[in-house]
PDB file of N, CA, C, O and CB in Angstrom:
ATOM      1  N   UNK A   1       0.848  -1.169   0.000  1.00  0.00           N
ATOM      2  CA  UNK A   1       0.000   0.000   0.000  1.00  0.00           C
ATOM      3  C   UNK A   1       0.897   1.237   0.000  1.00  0.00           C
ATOM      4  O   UNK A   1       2.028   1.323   0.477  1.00  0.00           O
ATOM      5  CB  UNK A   1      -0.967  -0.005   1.222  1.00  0.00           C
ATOM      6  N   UNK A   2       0.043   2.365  -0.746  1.00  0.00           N
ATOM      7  CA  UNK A   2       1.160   3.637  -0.547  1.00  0.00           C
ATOM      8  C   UNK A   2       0.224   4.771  -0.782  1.00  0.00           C
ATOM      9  O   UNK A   2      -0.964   4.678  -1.090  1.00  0.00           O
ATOM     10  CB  UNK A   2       2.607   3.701  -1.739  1.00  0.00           C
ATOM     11  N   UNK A   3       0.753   5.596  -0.641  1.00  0.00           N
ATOM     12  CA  UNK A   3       0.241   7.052  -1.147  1.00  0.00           C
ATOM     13  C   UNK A   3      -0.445   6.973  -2.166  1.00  0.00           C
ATOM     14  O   UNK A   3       0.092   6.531  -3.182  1.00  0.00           O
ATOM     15  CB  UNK A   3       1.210   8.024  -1.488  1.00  0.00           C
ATOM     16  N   UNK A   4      -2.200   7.487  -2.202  1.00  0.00           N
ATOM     17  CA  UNK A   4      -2.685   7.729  -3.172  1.00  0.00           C
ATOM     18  C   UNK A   4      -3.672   6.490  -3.491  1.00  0.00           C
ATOM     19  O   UNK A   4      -4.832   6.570  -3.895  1.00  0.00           O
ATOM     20  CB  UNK A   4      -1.682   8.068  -4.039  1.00  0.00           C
ATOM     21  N   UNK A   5      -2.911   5.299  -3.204  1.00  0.00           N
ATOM     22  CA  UNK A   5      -4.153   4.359  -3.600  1.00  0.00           C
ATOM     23  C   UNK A   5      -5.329   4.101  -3.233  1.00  0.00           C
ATOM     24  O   UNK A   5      -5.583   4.500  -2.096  1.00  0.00           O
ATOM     25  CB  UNK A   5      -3.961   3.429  -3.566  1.00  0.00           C
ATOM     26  N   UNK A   6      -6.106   3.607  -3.739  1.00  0.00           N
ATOM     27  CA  UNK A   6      -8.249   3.561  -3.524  1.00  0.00           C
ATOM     28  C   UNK A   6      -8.045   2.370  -2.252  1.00  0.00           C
ATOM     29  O   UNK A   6      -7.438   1.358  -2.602  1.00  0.00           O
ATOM     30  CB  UNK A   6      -9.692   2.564  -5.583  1.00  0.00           C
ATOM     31  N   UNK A   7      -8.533   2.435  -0.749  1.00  0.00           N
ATOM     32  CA  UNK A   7      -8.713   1.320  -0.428  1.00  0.00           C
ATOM     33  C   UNK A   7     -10.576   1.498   0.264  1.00  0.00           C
ATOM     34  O   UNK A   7     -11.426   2.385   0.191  1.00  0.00           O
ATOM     35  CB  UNK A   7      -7.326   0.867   0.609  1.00  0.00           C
ATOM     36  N   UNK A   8     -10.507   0.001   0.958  1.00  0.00           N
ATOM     37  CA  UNK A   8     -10.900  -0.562   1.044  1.00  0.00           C
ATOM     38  C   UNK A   8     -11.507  -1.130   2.415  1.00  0.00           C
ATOM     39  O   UNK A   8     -11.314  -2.339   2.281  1.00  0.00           O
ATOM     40  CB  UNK A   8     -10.375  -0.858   0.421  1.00  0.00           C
ATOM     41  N   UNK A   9     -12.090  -0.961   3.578  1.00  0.00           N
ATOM     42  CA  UNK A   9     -12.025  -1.151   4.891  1.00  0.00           C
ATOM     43  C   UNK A   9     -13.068  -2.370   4.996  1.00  0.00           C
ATOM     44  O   UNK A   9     -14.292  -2.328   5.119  1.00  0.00           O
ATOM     45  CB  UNK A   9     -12.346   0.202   5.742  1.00  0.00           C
ATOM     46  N   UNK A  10     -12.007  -3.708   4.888  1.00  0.00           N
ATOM     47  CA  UNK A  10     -12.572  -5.061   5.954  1.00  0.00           C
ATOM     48  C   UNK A  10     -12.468  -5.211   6.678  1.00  0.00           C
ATOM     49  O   UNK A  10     -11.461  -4.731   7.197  1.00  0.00           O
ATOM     50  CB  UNK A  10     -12.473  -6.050   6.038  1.00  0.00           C
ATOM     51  N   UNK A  11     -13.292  -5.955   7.423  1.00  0.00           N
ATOM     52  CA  UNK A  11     -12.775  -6.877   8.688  1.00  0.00           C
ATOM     53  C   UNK A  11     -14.320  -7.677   8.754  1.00  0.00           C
ATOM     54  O   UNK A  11     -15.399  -7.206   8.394  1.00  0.00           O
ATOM     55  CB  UNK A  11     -12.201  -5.810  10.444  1.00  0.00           C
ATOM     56  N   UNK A  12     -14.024  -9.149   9.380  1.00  0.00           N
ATOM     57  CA  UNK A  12     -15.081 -10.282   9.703  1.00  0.00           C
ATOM     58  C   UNK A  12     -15.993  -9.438  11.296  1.00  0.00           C
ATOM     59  O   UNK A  12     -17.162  -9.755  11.511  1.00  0.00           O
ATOM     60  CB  UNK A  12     -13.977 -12.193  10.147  1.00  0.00           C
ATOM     61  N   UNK A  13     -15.474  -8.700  11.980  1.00  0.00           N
ATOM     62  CA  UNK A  13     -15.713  -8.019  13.382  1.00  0.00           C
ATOM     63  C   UNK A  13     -17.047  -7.005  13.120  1.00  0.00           C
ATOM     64  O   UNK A  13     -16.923  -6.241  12.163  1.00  0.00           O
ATOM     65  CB  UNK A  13     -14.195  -7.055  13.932  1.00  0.00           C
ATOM     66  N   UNK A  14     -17.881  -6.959  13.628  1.00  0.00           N
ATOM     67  CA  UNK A  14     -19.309  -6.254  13.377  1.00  0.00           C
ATOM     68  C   UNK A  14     -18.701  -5.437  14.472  1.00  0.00           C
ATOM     69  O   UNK A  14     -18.197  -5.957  15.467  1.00  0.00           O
ATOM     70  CB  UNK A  14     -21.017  -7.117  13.573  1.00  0.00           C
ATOM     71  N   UNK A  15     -18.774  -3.829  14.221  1.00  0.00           N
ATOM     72  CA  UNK A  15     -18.539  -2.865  15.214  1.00  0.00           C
ATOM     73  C   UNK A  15     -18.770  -1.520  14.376  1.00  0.00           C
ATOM     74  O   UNK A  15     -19.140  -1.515  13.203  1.00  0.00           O
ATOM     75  CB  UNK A  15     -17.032  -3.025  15.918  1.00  0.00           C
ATOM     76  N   UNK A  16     -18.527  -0.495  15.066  1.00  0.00           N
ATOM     77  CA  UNK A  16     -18.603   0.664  14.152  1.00  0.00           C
ATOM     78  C   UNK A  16     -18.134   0.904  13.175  1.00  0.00           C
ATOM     79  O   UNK A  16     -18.653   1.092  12.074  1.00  0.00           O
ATOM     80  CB  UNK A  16     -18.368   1.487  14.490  1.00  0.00           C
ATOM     81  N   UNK A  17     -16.730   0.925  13.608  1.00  0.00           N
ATOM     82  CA  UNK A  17     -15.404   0.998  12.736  1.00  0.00           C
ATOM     83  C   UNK A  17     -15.835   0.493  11.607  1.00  0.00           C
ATOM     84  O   UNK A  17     -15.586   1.289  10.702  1.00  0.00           O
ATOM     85  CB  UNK A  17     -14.113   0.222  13.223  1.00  0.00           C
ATOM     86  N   UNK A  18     -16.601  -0.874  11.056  1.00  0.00           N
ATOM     87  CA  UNK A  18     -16.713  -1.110   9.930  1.00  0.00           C
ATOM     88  C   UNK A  18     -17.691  -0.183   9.273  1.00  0.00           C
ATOM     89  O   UNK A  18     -17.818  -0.248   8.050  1.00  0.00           O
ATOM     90  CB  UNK A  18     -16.947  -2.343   9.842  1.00  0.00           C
ATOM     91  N   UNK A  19     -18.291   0.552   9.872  1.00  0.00           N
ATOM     92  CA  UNK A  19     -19.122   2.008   9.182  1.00  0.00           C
ATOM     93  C   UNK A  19     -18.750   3.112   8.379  1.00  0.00           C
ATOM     94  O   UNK A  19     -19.347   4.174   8.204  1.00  0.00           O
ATOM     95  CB  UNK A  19     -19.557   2.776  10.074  1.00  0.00           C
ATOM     96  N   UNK A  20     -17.138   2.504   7.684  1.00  0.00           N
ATOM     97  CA  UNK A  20     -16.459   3.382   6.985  1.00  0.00           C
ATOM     98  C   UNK A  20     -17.298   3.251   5.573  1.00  0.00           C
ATOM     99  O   UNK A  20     -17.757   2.202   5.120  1.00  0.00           O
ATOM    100  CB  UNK A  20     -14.844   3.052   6.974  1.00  0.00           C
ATOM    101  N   UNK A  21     -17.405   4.757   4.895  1.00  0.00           N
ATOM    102  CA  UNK A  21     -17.890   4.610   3.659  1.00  0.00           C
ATOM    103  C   UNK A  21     -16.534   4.603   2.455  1.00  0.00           C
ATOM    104  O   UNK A  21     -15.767   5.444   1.984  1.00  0.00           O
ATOM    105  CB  UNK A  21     -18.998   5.847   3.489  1.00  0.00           C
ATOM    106  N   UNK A  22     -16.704   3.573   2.349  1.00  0.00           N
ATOM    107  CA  UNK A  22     -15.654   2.894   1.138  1.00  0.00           C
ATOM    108  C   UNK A  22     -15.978   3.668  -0.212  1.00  0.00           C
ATOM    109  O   UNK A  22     -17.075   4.226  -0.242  1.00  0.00           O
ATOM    110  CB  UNK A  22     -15.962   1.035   0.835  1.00  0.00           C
ATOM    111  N   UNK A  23     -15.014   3.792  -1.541  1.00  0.00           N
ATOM    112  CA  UNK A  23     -13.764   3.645  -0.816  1.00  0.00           C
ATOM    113  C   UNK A  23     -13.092   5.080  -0.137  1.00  0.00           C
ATOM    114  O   UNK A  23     -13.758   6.092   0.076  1.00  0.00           O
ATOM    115  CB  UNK A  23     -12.753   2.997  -1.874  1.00  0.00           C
ATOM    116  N   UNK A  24     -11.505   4.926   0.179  1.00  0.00           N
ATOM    117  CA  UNK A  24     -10.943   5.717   0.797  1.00  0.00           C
ATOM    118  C   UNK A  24      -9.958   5.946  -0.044  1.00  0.00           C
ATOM    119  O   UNK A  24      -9.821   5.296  -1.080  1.00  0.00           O
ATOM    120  CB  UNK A  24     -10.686   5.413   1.982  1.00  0.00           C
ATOM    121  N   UNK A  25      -9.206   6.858   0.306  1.00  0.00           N
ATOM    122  CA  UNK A  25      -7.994   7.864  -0.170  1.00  0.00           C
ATOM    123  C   UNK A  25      -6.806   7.630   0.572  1.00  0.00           C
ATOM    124  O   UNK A  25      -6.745   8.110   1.704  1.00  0.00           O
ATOM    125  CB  UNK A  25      -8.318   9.416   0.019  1.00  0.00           C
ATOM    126  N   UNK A  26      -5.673   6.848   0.043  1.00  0.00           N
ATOM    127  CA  UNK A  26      -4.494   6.526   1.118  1.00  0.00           C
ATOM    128  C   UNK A  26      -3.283   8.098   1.456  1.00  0.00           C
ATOM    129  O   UNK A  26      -2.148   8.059   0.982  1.00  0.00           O
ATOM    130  CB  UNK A  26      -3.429   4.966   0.237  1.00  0.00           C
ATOM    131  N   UNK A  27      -3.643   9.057   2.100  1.00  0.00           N
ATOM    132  CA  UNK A  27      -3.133  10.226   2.535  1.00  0.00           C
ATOM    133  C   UNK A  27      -1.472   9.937   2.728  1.00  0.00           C
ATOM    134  O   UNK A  27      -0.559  10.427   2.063  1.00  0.00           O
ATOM    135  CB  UNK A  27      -3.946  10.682   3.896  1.00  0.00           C
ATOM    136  N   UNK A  28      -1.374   8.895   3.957  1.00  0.00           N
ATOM    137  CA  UNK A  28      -0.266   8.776   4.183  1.00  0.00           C
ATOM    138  C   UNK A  28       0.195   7.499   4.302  1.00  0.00           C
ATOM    139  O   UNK A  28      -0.838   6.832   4.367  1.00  0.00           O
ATOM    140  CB  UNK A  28      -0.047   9.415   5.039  1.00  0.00           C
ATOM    141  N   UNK A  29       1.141   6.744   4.372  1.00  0.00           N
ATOM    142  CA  UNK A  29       1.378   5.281   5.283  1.00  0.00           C
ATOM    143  C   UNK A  29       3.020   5.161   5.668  1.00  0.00           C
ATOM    144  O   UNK A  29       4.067   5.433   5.081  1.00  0.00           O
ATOM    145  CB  UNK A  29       0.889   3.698   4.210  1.00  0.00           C
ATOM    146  N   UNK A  30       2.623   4.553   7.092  1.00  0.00           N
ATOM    147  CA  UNK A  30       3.895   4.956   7.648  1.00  0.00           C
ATOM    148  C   UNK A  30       4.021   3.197   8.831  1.00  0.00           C
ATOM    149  O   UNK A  30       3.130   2.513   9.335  1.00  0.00           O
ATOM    150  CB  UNK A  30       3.702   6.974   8.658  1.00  0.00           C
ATOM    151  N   UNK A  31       5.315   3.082   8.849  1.00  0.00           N
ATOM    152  CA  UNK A  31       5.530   1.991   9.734  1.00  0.00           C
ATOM    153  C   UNK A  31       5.058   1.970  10.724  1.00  0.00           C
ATOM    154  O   UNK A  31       4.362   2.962  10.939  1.00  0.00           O
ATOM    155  CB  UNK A  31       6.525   1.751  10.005  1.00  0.00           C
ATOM    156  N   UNK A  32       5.116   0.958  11.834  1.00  0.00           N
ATOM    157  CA  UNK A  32       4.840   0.945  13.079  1.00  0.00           C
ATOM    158  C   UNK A  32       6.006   0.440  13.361  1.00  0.00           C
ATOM    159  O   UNK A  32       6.479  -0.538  12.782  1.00  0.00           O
ATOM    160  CB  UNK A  32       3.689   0.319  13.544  1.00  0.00           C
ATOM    161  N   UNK A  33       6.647   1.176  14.425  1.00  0.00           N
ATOM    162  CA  UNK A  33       7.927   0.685  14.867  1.00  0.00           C
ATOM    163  C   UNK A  33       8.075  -0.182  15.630  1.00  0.00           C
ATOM    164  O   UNK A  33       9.189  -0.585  15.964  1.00  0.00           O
ATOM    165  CB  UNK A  33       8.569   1.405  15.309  1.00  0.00           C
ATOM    166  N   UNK A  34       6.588  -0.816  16.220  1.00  0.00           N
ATOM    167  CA  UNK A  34       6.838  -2.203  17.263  1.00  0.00           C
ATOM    168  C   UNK A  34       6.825  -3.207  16.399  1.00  0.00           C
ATOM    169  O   UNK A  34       7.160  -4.305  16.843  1.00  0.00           O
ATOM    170  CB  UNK A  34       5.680  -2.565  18.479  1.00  0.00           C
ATOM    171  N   UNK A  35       6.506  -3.118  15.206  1.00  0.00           N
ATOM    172  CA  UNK A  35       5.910  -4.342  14.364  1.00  0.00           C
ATOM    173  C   UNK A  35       6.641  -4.041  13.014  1.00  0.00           C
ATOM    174  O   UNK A  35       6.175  -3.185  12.261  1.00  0.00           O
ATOM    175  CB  UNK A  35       4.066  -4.371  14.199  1.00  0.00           C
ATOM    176  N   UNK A  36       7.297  -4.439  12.829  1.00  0.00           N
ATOM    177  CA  UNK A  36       8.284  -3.943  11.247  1.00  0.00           C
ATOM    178  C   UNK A  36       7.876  -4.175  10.239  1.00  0.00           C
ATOM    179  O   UNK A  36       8.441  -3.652   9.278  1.00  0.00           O
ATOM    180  CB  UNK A  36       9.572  -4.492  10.908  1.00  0.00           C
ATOM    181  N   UNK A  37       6.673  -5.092  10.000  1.00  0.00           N
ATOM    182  CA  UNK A  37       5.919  -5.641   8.765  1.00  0.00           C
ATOM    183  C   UNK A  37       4.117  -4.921   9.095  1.00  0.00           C
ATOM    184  O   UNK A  37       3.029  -5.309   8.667  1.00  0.00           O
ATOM    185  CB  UNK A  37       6.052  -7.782   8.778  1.00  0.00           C
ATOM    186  N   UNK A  38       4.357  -4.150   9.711  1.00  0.00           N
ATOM    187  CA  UNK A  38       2.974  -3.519   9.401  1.00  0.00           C
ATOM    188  C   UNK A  38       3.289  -1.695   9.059  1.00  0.00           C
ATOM    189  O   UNK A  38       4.291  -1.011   9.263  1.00  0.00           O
ATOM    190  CB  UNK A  38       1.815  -3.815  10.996  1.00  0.00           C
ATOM    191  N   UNK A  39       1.815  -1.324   8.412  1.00  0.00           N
ATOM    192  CA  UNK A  39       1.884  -0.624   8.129  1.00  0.00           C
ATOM    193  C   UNK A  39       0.404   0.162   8.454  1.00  0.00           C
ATOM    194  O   UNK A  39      -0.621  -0.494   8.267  1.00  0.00           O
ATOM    195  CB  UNK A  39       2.461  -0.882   7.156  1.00  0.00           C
ATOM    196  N   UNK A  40       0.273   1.833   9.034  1.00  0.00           N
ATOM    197  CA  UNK A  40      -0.678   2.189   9.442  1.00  0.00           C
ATOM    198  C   UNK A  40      -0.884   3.379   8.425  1.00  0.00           C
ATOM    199  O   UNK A  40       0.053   4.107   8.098  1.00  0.00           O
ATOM    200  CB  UNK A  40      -0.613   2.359  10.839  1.00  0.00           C
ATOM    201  N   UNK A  41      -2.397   3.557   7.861  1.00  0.00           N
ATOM    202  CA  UNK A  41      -2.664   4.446   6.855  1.00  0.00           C
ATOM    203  C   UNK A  41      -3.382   5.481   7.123  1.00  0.00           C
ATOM    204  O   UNK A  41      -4.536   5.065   7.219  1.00  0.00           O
ATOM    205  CB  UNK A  41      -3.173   3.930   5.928  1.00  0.00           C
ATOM    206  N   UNK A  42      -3.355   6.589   7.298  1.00  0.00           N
ATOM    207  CA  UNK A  42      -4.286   7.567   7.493  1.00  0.00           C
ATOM    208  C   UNK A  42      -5.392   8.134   5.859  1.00  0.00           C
ATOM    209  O   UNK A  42      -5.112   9.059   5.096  1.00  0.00           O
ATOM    210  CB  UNK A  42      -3.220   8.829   8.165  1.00  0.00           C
ATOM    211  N   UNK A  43      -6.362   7.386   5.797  1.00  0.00           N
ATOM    212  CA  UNK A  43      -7.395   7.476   4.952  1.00  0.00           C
ATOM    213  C   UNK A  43      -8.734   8.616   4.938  1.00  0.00           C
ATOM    214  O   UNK A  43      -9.509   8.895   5.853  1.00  0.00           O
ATOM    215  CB  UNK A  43      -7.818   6.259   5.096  1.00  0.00           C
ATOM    216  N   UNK A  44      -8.684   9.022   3.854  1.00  0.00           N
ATOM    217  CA  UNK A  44      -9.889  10.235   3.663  1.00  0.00           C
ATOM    218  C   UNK A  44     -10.957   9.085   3.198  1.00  0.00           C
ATOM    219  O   UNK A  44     -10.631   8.339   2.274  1.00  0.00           O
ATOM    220  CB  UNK A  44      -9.540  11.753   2.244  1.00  0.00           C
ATOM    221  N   UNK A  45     -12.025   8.961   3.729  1.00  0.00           N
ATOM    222  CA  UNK A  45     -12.976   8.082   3.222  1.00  0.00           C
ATOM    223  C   UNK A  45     -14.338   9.019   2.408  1.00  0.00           C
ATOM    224  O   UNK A  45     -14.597  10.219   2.494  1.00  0.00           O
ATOM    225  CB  UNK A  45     -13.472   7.125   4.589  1.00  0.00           C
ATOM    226  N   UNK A  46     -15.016   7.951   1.641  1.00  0.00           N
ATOM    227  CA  UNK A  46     -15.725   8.884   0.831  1.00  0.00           C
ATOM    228  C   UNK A  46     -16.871   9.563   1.530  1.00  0.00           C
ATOM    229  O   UNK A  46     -17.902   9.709   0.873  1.00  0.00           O
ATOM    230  CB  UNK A  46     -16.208   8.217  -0.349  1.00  0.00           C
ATOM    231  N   UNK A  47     -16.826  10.128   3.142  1.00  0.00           N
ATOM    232  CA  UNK A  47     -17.959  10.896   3.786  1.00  0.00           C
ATOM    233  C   UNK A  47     -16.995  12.092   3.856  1.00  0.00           C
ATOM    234  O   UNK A  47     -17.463  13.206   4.090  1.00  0.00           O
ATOM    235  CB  UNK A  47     -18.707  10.278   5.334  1.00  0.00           C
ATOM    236  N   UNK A  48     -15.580  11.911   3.653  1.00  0.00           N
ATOM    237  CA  UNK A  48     -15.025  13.442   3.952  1.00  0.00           C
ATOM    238  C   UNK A  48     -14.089  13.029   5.525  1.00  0.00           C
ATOM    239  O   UNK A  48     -13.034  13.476   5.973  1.00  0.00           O
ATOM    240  CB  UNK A  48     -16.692  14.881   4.239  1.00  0.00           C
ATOM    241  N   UNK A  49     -14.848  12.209   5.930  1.00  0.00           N
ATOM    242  CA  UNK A  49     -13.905  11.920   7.698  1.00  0.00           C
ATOM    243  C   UNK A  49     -12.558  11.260   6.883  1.00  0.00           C
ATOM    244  O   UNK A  49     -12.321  10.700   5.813  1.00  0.00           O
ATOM    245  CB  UNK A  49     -14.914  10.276   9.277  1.00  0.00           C
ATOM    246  N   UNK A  50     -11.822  11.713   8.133  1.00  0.00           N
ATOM    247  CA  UNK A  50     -10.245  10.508   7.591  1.00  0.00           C
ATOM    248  C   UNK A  50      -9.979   9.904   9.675  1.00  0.00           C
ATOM    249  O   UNK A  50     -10.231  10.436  10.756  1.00  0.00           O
ATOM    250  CB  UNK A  50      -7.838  12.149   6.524  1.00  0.00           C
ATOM    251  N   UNK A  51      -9.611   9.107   9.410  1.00  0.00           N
ATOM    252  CA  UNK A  51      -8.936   8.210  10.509  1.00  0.00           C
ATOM    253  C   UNK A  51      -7.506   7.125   9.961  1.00  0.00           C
ATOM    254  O   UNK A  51      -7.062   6.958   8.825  1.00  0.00           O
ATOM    255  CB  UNK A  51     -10.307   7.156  11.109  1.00  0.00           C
ATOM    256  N   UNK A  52      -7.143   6.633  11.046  1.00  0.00           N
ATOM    257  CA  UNK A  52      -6.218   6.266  11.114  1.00  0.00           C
ATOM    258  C   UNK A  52      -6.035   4.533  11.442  1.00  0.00           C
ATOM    259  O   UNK A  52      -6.024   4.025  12.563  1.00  0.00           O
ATOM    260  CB  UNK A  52      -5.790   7.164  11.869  1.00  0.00           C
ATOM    261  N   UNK A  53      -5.900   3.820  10.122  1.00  0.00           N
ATOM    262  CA  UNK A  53      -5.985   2.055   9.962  1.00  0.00           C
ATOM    263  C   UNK A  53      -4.947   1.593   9.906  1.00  0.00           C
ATOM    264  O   UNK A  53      -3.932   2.102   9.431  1.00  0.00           O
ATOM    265  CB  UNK A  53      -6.610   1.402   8.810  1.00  0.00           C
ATOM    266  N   UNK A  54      -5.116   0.263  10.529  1.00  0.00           N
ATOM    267  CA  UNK A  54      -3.769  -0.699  10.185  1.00  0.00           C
ATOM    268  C   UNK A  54      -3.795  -1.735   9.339  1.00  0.00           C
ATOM    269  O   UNK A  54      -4.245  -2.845   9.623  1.00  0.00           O
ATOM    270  CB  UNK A  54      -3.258  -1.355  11.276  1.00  0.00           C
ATOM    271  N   UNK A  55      -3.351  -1.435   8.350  1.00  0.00           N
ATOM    272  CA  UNK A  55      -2.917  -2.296   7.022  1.00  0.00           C
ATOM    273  C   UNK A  55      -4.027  -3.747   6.578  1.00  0.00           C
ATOM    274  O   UNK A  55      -4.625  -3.935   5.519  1.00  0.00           O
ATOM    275  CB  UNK A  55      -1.170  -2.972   7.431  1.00  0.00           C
ATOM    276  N   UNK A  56      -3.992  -4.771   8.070  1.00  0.00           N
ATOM    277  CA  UNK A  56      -4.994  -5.585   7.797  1.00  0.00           C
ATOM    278  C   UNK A  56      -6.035  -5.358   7.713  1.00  0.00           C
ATOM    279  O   UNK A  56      -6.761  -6.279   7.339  1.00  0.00           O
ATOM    280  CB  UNK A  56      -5.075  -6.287   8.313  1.00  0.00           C
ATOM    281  N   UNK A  57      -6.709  -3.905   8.040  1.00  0.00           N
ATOM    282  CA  UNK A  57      -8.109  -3.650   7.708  1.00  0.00           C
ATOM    283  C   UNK A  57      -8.116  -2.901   6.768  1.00  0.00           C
ATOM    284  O   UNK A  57      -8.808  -1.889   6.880  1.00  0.00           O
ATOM    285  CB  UNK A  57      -8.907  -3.144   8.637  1.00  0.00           C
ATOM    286  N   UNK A  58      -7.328  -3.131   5.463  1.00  0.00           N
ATOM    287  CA  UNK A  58      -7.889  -2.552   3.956  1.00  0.00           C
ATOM    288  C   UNK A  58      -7.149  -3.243   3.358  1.00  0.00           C
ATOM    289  O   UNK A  58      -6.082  -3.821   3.566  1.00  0.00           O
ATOM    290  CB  UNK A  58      -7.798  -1.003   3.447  1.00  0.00           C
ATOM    291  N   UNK A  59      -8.028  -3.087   2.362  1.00  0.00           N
ATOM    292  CA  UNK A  59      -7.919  -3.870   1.097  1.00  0.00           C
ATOM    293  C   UNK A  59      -7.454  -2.593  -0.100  1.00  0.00           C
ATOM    294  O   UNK A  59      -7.992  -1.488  -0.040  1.00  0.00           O
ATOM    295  CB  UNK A  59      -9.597  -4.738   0.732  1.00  0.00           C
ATOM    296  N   UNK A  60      -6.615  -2.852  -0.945  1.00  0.00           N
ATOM    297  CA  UNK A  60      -5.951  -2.077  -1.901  1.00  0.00           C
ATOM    298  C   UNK A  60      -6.785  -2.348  -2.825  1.00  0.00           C
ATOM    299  O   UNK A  60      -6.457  -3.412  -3.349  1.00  0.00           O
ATOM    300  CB  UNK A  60      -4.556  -2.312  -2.215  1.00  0.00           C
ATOM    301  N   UNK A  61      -8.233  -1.657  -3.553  1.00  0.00           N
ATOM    302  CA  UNK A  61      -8.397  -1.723  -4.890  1.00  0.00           C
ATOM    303  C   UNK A  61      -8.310  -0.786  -5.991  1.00  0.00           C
ATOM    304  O   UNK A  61      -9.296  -0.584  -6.701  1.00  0.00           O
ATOM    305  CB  UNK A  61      -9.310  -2.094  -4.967  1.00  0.00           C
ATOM    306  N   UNK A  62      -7.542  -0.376  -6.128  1.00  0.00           N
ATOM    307  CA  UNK A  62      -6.796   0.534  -7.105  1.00  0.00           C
ATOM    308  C   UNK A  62      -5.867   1.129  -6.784  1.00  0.00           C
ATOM    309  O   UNK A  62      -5.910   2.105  -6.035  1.00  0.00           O
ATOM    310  CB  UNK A  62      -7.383   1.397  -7.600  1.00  0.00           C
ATOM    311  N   UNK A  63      -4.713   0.593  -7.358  1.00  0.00           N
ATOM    312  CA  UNK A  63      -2.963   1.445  -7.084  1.00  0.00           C
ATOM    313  C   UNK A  63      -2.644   2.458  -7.916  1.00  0.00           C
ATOM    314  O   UNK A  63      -2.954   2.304  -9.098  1.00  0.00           O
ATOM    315  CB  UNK A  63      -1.566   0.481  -7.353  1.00  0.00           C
ATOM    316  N   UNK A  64      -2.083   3.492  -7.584  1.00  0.00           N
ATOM    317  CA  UNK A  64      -1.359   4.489  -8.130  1.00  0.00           C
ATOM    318  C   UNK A  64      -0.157   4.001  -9.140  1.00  0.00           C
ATOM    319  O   UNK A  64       0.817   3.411  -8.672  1.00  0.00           O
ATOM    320  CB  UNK A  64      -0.856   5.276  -6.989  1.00  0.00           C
ATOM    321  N   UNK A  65      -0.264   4.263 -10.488  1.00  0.00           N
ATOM    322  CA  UNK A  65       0.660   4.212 -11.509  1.00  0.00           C
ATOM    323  C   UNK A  65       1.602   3.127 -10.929  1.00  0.00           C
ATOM    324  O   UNK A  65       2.598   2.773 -11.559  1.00  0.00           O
ATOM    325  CB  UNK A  65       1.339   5.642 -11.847  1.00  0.00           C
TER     326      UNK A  65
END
């Protein structure tokens, strides 16, 4: 995942959080320094809100060039 790409917010977990209106706008993505293979994205979703996900809860459907 990187800058710019369309994602996607899954998860199997019924809670709010899955109340994101898909898709989203990948703003930023940046490591997590406890975990070296993850990655946390700060997403503009299509209501205008942006928050802040970790990698396993999106799905990449459309990459940037």
């Amino acid at each position: 995942m990187k800058v710019g790409d369309l994602v996607k917010f899954k998860t199997t977990v019924l809670s709010k959080s899955s109340d994101r209106v898909n898709p989203g706008l990948a703003l930023s993505v940046k490591m997590v320094p406890q975990y070296p293979h993850r990655l946390v994205a700060l997403v503009l979703w299509g209501d205008g809100t942006t928050t802040e996900e970790h990698d396993t809860y999106l799905e990449v459907i459309s990459e940037v060039g």
